[in-house]
DSSP file (Angstrom, degrees, kcal/mol; ACC not computed):
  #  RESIDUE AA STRUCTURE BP1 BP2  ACC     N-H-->O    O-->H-N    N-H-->O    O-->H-N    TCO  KAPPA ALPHA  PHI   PSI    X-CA   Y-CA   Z-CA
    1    1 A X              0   0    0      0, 0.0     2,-0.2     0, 0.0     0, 0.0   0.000 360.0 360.0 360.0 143.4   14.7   -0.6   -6.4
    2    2 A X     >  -     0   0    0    149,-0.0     4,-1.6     0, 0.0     0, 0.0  -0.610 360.0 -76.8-133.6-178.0   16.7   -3.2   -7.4
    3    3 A X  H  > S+     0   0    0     -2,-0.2     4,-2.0     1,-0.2     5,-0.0   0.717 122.4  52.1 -70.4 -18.1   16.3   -6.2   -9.9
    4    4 A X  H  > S+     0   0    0      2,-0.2     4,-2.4     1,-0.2     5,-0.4   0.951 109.2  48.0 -64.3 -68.5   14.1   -8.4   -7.3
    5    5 A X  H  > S+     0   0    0      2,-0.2     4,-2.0     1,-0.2    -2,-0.2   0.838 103.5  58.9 -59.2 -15.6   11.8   -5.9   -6.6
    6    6 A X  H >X S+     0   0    0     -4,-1.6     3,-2.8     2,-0.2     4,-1.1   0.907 117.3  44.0 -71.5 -77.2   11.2   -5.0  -10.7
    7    7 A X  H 3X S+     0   0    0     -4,-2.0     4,-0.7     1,-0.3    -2,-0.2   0.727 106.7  52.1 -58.3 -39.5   10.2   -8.8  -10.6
    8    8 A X  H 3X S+     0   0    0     -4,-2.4     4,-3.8     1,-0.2    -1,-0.3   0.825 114.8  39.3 -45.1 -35.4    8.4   -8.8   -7.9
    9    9 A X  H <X S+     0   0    0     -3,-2.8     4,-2.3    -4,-2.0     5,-0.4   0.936 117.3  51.9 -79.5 -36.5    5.9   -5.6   -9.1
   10   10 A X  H  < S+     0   0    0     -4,-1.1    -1,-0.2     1,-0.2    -2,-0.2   0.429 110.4  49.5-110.0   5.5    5.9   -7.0  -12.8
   11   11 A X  H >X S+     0   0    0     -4,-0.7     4,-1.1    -3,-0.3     3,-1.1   0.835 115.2  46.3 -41.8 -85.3    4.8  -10.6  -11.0
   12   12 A X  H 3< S+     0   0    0     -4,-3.8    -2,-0.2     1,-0.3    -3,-0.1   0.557 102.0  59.9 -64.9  -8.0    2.0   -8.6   -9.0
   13   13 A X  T 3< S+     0   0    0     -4,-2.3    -1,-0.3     2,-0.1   132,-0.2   0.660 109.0  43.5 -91.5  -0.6    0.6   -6.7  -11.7
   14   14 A X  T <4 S+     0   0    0     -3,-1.1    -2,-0.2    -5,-0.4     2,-0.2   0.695 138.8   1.3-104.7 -20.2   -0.3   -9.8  -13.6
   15   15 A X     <  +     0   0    0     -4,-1.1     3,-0.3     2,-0.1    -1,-0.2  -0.437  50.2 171.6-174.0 118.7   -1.7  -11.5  -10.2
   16   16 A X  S    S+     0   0    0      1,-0.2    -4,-0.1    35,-0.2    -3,-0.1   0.268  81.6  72.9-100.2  10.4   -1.8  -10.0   -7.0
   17   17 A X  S    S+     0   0    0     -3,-0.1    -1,-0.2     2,-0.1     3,-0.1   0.865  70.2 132.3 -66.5 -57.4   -3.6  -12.8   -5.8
   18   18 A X        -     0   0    0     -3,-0.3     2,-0.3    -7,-0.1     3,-0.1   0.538  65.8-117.3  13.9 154.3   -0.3  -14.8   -6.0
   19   19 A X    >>  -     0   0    0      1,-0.1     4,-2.2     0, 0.0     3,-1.7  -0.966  24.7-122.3-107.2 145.6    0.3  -16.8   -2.8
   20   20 A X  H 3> S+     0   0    0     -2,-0.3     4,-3.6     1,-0.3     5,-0.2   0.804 113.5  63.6 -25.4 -45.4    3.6  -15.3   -1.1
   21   21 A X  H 3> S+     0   0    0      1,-0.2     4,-1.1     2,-0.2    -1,-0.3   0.857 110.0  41.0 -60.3 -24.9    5.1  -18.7   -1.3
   22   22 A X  H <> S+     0   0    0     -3,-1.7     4,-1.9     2,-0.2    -2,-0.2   0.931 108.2  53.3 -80.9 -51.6    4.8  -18.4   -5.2
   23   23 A X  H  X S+     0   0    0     -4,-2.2     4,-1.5     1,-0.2     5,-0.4   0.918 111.3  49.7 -78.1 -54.8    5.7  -15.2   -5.6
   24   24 A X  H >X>S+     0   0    0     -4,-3.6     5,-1.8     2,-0.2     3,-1.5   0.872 114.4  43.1 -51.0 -46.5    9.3  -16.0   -3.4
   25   25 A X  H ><5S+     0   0    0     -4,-1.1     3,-2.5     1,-0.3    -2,-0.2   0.998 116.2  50.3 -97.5 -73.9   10.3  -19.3   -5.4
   26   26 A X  H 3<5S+     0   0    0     -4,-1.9    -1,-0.3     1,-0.3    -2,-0.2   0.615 119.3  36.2 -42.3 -33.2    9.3  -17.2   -8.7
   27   27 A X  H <<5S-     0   0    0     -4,-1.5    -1,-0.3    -3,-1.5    -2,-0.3   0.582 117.9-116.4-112.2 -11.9   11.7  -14.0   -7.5
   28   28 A X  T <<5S+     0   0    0     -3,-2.5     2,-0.3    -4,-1.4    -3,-0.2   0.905  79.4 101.6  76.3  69.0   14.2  -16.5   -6.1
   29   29 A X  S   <S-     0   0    0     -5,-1.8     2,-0.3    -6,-0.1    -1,-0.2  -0.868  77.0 -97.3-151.8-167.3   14.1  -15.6   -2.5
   30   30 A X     >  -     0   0    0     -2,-0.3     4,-1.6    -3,-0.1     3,-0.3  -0.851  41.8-100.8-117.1 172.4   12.3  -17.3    0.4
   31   31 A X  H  > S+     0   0    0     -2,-0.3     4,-5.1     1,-0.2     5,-0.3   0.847 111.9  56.1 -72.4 -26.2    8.8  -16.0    1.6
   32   32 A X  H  > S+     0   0    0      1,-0.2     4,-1.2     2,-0.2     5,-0.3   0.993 117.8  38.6 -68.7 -47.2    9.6  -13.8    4.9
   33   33 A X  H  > S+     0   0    0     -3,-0.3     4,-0.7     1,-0.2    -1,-0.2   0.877 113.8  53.8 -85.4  -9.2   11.9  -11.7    2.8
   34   34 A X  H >X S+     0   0    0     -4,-1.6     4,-1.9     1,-0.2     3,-0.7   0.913 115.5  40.2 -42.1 -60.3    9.6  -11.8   -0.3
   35   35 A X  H 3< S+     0   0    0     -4,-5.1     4,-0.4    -5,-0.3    -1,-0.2   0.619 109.9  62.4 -91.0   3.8    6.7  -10.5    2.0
   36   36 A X  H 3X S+     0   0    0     -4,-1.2     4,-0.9    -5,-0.3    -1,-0.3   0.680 107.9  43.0 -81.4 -52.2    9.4   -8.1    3.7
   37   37 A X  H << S+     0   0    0     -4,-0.7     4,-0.5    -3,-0.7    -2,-0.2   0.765 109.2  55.1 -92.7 -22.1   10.0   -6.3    0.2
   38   38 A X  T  X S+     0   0    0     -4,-1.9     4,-0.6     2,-0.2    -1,-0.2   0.576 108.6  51.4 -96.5   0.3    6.3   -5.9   -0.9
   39   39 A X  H  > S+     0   0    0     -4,-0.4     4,-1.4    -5,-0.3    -2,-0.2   0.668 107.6  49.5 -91.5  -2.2    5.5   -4.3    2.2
   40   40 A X  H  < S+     0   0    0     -4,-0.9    -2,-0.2     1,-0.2     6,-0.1   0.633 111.1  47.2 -93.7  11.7    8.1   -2.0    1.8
   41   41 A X  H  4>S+     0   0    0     -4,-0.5     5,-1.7     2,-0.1     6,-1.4   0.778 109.5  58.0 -64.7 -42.2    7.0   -1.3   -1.5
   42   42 A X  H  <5S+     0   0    0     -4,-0.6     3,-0.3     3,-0.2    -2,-0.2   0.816 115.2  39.9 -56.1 -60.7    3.3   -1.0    0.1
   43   43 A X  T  <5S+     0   0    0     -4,-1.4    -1,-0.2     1,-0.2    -2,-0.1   0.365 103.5  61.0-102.6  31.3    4.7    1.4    2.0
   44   44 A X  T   5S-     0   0    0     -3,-0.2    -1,-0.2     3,-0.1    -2,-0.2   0.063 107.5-122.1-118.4 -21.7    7.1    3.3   -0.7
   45   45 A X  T   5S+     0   0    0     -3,-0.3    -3,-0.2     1,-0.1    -2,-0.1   0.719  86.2 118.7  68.4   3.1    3.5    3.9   -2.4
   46   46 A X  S   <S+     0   0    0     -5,-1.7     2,-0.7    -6,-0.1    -4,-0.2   0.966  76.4  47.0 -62.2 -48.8    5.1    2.0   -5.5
   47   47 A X  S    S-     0   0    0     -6,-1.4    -3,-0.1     1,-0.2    -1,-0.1  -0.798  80.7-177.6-101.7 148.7    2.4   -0.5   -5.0
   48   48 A X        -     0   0    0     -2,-0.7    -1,-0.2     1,-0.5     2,-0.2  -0.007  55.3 -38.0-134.2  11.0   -0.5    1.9   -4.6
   49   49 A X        -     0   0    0      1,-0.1     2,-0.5     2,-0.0    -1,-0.5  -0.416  53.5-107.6 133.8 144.8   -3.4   -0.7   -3.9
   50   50 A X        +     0   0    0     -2,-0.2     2,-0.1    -3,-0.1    -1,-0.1  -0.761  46.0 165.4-103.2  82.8   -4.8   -4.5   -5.0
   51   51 A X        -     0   0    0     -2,-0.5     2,-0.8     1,-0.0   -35,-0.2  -0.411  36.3-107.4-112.2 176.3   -7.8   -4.5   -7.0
   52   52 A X        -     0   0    0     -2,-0.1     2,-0.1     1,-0.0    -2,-0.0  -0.872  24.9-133.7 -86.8 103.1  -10.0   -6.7   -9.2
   53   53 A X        -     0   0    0     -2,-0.8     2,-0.2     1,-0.0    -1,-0.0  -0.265  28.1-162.2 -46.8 114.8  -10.2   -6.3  -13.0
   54   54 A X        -     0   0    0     -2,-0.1     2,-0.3     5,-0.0     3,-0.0  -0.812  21.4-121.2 -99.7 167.3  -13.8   -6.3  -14.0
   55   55 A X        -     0   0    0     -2,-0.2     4,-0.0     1,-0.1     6,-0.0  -0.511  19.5-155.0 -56.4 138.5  -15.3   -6.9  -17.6
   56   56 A X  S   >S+     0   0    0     -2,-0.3     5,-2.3     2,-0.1     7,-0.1   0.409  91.0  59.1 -42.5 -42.8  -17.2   -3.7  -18.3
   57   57 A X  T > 5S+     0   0    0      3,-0.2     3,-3.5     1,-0.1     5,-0.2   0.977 103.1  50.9 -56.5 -67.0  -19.5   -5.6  -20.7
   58   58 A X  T 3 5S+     0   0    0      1,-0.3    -1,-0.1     2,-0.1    -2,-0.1   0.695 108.6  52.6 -76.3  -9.4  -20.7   -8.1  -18.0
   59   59 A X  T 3 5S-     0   0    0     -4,-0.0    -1,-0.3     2,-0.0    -2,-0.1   0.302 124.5 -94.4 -86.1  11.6  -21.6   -5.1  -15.5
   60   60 A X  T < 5S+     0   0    0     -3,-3.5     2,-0.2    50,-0.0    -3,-0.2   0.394  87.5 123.3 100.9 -11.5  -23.7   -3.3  -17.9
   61   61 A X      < +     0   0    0     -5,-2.3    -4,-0.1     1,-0.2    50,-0.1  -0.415  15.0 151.1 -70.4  30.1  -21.3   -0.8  -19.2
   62   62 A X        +     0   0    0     49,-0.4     2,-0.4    -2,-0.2    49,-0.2   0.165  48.2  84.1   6.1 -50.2  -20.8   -0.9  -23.0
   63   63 A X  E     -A  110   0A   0     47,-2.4    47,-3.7    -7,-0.1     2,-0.5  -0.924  48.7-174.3-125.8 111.4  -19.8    2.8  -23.8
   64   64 A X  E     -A  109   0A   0     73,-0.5    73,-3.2    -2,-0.4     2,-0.4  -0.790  12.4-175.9 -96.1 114.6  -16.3    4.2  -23.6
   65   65 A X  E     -AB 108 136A   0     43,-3.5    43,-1.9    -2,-0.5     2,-0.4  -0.818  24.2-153.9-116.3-175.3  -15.8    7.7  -24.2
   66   66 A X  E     -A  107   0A   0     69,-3.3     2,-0.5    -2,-0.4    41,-0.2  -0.976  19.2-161.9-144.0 129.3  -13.0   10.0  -24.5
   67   67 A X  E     -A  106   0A   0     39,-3.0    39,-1.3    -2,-0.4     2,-0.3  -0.836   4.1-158.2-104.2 132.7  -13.9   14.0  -23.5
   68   68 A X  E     -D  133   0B   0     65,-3.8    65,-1.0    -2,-0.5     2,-0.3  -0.815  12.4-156.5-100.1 167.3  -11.8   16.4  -24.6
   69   69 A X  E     -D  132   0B   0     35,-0.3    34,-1.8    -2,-0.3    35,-1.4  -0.990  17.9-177.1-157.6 125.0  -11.8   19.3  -22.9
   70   70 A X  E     -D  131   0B   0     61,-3.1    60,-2.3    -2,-0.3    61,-1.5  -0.997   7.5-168.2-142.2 146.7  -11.0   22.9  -23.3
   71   71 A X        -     0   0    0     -2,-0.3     3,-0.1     1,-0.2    58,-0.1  -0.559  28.0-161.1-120.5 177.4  -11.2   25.9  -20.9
   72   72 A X  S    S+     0   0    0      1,-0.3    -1,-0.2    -2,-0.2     2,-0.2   0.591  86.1  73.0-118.4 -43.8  -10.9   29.6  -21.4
   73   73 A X        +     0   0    0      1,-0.1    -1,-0.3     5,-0.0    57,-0.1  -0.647  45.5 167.3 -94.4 144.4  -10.1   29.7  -17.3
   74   74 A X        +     0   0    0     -2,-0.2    -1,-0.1    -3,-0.1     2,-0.1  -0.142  32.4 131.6-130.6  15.7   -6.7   28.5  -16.1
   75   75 A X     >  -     0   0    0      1,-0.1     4,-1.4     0, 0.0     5,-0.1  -0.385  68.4-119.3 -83.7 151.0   -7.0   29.9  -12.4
   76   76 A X  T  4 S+     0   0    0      2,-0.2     4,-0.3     3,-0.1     5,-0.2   0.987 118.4  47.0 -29.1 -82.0   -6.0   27.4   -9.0
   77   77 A X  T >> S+     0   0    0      1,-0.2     3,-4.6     2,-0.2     4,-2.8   0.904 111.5  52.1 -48.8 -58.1  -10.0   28.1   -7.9
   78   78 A X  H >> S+     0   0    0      1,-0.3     4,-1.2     2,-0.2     3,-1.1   0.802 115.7  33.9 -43.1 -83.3  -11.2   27.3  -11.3
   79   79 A X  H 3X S+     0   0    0     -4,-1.4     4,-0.6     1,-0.3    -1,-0.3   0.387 112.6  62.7 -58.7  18.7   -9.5   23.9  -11.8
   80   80 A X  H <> S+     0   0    0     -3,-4.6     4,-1.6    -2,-0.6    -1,-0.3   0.744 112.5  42.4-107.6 -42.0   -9.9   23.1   -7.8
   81   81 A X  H <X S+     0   0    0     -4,-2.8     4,-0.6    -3,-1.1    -2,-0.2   0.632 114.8  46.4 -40.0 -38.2  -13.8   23.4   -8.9
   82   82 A X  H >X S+     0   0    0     -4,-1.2     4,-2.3    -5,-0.3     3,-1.9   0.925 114.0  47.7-106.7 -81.2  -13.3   21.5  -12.0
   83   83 A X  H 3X S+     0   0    0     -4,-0.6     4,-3.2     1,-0.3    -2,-0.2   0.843 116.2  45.4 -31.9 -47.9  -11.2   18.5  -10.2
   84   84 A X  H 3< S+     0   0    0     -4,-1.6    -1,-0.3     1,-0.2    -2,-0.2   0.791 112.4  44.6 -79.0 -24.4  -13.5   18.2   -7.6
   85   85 A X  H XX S+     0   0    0     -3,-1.9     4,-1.0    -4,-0.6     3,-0.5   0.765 123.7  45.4 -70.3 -39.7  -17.2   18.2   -9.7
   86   86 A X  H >< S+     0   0    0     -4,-2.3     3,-0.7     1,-0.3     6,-0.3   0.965 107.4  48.7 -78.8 -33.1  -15.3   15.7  -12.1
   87   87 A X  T 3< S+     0   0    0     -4,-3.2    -1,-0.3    -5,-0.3    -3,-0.2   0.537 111.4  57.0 -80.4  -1.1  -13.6   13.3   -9.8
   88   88 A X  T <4 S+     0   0    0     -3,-0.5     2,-0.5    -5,-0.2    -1,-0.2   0.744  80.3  94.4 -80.8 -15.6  -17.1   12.9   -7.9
   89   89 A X  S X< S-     0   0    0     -4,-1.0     3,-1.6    -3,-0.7    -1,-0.1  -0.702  74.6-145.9 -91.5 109.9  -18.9   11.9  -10.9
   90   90 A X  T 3  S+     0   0    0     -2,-0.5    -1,-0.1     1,-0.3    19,-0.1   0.473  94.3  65.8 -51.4 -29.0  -18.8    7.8  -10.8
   91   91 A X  T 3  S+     0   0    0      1,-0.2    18,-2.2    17,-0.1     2,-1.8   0.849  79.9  91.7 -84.6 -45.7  -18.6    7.7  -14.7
   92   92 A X    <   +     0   0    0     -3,-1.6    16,-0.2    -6,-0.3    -1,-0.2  -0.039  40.4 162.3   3.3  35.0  -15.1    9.3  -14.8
   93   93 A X  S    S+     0   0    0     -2,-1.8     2,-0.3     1,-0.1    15,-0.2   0.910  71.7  25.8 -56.9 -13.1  -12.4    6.6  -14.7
   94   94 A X  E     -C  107   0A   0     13,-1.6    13,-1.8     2,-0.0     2,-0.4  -0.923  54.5-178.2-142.7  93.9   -9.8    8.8  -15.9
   95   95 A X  E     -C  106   0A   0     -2,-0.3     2,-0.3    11,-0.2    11,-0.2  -0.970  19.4-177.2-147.0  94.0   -9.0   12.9  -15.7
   96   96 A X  E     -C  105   0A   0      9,-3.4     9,-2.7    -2,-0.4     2,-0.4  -0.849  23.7-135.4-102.6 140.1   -5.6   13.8  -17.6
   97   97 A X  E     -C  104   0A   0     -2,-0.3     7,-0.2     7,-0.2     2,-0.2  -0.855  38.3-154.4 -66.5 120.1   -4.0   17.7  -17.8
   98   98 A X        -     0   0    0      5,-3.3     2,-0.3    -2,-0.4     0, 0.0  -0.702  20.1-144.0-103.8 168.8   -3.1   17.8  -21.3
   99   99 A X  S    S+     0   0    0     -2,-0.2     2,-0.3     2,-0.0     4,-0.0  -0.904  73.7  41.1 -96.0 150.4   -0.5   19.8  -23.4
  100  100 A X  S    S-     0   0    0     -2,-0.3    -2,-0.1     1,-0.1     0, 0.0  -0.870 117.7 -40.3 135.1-164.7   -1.5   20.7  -26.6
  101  101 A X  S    S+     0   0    0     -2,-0.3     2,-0.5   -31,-0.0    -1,-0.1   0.117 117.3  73.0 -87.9  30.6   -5.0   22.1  -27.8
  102  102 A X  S    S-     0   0    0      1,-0.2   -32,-0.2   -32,-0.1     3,-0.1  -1.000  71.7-160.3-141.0 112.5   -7.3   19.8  -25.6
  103  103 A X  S    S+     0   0    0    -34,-1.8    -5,-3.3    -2,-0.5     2,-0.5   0.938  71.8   4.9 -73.3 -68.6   -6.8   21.3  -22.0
  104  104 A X  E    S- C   0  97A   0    -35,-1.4     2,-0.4    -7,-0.2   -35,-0.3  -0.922  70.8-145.6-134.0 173.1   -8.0   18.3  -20.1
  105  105 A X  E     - C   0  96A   0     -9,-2.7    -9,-3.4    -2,-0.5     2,-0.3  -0.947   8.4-164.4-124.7 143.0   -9.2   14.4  -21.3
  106  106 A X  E     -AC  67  95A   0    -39,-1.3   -39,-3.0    -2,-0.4     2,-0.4  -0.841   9.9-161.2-124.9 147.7  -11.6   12.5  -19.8
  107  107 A X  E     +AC  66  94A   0    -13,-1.8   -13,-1.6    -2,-0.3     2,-0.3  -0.962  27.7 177.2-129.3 125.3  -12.2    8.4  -20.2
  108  108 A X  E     -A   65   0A   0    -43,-1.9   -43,-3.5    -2,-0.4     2,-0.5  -0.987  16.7-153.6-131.0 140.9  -15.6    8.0  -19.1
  109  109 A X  E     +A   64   0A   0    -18,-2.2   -45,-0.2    -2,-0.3     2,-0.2  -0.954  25.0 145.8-122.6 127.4  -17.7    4.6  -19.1
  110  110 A X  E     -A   63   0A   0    -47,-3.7   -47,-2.4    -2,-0.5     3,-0.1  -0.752  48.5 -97.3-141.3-164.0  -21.4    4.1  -19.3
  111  111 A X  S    S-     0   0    0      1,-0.2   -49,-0.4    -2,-0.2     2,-0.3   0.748  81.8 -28.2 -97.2 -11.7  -24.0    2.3  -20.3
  112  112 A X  S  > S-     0   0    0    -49,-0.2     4,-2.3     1,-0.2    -1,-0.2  -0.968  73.3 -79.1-172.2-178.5  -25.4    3.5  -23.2
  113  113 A X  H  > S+     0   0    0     -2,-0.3     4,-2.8     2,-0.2    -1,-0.2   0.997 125.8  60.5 -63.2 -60.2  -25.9    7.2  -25.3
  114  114 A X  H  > S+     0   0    0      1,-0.3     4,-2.1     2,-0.3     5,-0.3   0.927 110.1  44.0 -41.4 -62.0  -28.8    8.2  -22.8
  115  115 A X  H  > S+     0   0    0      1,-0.2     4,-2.4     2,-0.2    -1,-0.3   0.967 110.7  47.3 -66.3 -35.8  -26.2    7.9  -20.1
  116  116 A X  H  X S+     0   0    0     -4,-2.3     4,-2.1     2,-0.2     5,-0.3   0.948 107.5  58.8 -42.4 -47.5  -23.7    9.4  -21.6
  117  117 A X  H >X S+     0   0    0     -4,-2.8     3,-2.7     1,-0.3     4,-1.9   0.985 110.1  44.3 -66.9 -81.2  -26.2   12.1  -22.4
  118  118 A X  H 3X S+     0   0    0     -4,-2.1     4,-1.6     2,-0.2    -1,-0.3   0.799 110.8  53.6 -21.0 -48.9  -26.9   12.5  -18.5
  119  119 A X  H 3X S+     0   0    0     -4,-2.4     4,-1.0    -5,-0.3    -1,-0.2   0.826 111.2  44.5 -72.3 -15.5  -23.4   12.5  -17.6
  120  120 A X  H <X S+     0   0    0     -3,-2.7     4,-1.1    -4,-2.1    -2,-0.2   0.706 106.4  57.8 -94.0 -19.4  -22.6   15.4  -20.2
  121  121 A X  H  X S+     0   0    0     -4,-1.9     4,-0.6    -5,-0.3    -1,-0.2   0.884 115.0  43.0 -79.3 -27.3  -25.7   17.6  -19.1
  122  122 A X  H  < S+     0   0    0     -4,-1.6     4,-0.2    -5,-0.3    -2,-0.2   0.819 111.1  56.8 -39.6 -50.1  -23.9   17.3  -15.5
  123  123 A X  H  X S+     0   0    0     -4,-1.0     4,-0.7     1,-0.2     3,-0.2   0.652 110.7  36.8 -82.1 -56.9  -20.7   17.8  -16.9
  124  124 A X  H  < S+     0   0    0     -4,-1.1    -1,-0.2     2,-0.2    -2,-0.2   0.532 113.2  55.7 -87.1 -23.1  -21.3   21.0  -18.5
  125  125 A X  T  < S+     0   0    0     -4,-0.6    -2,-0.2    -5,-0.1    -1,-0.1   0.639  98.6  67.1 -93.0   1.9  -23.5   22.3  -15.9
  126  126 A X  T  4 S+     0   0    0      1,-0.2     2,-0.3    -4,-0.2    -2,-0.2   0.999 115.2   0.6 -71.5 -79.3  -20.4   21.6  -13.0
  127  127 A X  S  < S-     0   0    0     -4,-0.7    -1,-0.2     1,-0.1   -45,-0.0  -0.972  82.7 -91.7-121.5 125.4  -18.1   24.3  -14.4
  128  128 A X        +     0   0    0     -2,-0.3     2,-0.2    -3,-0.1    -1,-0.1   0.070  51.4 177.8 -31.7 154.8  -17.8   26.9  -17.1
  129  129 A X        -     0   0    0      1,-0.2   -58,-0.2   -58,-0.1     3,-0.1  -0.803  26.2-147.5-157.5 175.2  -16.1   25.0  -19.9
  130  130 A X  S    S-     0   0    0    -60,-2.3     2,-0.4     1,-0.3   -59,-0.2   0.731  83.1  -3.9-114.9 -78.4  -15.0   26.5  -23.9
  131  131 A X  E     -D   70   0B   0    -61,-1.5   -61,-3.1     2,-0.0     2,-0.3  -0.979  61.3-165.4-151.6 124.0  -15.5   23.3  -26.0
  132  132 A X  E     -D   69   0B   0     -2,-0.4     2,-0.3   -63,-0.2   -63,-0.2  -0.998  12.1-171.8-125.9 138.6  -16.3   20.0  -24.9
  133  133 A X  E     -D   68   0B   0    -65,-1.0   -65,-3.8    -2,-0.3     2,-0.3  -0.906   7.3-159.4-124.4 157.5  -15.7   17.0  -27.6
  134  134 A X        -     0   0    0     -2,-0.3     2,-0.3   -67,-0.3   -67,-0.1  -0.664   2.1-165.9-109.8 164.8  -16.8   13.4  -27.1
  135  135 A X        -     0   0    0     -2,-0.3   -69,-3.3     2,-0.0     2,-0.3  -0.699  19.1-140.8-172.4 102.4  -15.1   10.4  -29.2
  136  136 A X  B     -B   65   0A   0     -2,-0.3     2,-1.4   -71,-0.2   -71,-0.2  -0.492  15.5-136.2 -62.8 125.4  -17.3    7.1  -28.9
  137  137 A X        -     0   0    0    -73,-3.2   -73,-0.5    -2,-0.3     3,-0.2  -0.673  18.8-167.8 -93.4 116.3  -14.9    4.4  -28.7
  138  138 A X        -     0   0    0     -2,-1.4     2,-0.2     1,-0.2    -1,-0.2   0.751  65.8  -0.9 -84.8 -20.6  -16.1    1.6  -30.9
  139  139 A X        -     0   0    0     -3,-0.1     2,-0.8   -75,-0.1    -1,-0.2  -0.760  60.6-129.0-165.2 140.1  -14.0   -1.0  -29.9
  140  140 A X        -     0   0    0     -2,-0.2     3,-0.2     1,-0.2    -3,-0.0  -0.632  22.7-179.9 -94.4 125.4  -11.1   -1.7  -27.3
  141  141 A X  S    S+     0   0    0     -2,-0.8     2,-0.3     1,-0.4    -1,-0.2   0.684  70.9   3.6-102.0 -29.3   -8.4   -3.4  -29.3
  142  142 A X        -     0   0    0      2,-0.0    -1,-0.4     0, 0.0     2,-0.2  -0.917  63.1-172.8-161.4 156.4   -6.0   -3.8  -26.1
  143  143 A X        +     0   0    0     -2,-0.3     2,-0.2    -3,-0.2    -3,-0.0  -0.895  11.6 171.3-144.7 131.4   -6.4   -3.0  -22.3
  144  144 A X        +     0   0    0     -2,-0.2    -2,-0.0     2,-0.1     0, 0.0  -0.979  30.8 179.3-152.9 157.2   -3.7   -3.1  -19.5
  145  145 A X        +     0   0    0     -2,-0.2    -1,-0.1  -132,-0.2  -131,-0.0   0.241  68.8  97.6-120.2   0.1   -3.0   -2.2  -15.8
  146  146 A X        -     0   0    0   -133,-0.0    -2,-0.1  -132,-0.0  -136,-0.1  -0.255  61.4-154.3-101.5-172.7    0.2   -3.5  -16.0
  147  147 A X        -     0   0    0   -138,-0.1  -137,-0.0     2,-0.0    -1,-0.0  -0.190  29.5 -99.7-121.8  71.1    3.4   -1.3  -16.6
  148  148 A X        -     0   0    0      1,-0.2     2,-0.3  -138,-0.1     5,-0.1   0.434  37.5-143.9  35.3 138.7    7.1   -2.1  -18.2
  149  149 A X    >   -     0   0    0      3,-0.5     3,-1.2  -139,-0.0    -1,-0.2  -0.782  11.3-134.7-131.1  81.0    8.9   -2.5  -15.2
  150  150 A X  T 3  S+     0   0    0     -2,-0.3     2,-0.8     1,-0.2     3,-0.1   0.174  95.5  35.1 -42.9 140.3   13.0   -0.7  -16.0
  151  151 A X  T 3  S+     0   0    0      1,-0.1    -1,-0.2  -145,-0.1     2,-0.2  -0.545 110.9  71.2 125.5 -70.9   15.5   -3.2  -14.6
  152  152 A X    <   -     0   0    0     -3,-1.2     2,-0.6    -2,-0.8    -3,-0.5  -0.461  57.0-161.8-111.0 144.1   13.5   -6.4  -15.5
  153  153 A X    >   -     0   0    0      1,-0.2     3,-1.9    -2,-0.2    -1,-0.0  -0.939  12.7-153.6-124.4 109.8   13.0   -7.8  -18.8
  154  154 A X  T 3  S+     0   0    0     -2,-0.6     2,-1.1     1,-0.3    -1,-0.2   0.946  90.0  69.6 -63.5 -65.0    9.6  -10.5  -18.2
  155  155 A X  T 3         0   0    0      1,-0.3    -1,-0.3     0, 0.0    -2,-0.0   0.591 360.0 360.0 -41.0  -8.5   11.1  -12.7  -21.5
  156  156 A X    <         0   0    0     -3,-1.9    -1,-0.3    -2,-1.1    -2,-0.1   0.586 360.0 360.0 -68.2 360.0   13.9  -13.7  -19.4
């Protein structure tokens, strides 16, 4: 990747709406080889998909928590068990392997305690588990999709 294409991704994660024509002028190229370099990005897997940021609030979703998660089993079957009960369950945005004493973290979003409470009587009844901790998130102080992009420095 070279210094175009850093602008170009650090462009599209702030709007991937963009119209091509925009997006060339803005990376200083013209559109056919603009749209030439975000499909081969598209197809590099760098850009991994175009979605819509929703509000959580305004769909009914209120309550962020964060699971910690600790196992006593560390086996292939076991976490193939574990991946697959968690990543089906809708509430789940998020499933990190940790180091440390918290084996794995969950960010899960719902609508209220009562759901929460549903999703954790699921939760615990998918796979043997050691200690599961919840941490109600009381307010989100910053959210981003975007990433630091090395190469390109956006203040320029």
């Amino acid at each position: 990747m070279d210094a175009i294409d850093c602008k170009i991704l650090t462009i599209l994660q702030q709007d991937a709406n963009i119209a091509i024509a925009d997006l060339a002028k803005a990376v200083g190229l013209s559109p056919t080889p603009c749209w030439k370099r975000v499909q081969k990005l598209e197809s590099a897997r760098v850009i991994l998909g175009r979605v819509a940021l929703v509000d959580p609030h305004k769909i009914g979703l209120a309550l962020t928590v964060f699971v910690s998660i600790e196992t006593e089993d560390h086996s292939q079957p076991w976490l193939a068990r574990f991946a697959a009960a968690v990543s089906a369950m809708p509430e789940v945005m998020d499933i990190y392997r940790m180091a440390g004493d918290v084996d794995y973290l969950l960010r899960v979003v719902v609508a209220d305690t009562g759901a929460y409470d549903a999703f954790y009587q699921r939760l615990i009844a998918a796979v043997p588990l050691k200690k599961v901790t919840s941490r109600f998130a009381m307010e989100r102080v910053k959210a981003s999709s975007a990433y630091r992009i090395a190469g390109f420095d956006s203040s320029r």
